[in-house]
C-alpha positions as CSV (number, residue, x, y, z in Angstrom):
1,X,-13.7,-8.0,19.0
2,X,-12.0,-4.7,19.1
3,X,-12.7,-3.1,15.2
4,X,-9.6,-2.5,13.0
5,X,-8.3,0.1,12.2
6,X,-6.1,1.0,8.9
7,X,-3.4,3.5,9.6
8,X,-1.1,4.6,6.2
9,X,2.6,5.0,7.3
10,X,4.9,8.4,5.8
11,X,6.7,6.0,3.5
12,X,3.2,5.3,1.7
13,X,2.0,8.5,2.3
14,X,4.8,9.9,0.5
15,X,4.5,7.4,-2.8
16,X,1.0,8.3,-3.0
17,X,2.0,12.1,-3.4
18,X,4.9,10.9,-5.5
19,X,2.3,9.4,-7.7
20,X,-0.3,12.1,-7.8
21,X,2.8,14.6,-8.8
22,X,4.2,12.4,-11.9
23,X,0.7,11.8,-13.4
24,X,0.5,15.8,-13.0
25,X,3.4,16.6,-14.5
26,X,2.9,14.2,-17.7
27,X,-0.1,16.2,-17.8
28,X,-2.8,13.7,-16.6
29,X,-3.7,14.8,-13.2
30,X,-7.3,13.2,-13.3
31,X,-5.4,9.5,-14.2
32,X,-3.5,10.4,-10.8
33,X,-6.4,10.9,-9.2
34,X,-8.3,8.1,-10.6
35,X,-5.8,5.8,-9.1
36,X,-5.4,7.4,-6.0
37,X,-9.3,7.1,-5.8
38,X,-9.1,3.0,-6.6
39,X,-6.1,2.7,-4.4
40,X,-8.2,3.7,-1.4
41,X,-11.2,1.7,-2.2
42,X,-8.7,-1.3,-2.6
43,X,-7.3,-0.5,1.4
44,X,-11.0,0.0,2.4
45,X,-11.8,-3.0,2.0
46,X,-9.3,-4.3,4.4
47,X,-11.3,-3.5,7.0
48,X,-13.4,-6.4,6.2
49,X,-10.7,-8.8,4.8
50,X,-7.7,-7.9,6.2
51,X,-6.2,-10.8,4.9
52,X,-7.4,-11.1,1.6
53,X,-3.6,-10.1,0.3
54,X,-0.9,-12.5,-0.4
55,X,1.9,-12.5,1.6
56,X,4.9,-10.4,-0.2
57,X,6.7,-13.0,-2.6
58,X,10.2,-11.4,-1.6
59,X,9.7,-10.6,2.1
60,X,8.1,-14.3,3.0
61,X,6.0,-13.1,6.3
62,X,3.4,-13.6,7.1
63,X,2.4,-10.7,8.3
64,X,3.8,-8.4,5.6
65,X,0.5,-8.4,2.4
66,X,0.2,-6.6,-0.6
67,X,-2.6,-6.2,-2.7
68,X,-2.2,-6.1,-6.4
69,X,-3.7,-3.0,-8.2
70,X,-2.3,-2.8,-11.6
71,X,0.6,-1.1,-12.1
72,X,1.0,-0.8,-8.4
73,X,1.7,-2.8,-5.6
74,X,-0.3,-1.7,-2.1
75,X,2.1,-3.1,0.8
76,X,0.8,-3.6,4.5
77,X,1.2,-5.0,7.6
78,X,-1.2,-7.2,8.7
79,X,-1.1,-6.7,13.0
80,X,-3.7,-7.7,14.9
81,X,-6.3,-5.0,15.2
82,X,-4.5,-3.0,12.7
83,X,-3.1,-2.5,9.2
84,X,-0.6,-0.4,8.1
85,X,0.1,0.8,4.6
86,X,3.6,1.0,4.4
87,X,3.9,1.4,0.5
88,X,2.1,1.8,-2.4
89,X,5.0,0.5,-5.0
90,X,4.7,0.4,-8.9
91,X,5.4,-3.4,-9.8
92,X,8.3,-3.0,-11.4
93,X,10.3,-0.8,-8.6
94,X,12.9,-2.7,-6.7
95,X,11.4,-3.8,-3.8
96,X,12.8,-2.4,-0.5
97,X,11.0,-1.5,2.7
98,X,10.9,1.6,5.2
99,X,14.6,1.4,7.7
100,X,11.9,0.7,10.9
101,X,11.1,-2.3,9.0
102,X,14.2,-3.7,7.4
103,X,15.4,-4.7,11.3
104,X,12.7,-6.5,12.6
């Protein structure tokens, strides 16, 4: 069996610098990174259990997963060989995905 592979998409990419830059600026840059640190040992472990998150409440696919990590949200999608962070959402953001996604 071919190994997975975890790939993070711009959209998530982009919330996890959004996140590191708030914490900064209210002047707790090591809780930033703290998260950021658990937030990537929460997606490694995907590689083991890819589906060991439930299946987005709002979206209803299958193949669309999150993984709860206090206050945030880790979204992915679960593909075969693959997973692809697509968000990393704090829980009480409205919940929208990337354009690429919203028309499939």
């Amino acid at each position: 069996m071919p190994k997975l592979t975890i790939h993070f998409s711009e959209s998530a990419v982009t919330d996890l610098e959004a996140l590191k830059r708030w914490y900064s600026e209210q002047g707790v840059p090591d809780v930033g990174d703290r998260f950021i640190t658990e937030i990537m040992g929460r997606v490694e472990v995907l590689y083991d259990h890819p589906d060991m998150g439930r299946v987005v409440p709002e979206f209803d696919q299958p193949f669309l997963r999150e993984i709860l990590h206090p206050p945030f949200r880790i979204v992915y999608l679960r593909e075969p060989n693959k997973v692809q962070v697509i968000r990393v959402w704090r829980s009480e953001r409205l919940r929208r995905l990337p354009a690429h996604m919203e028309e499939t």
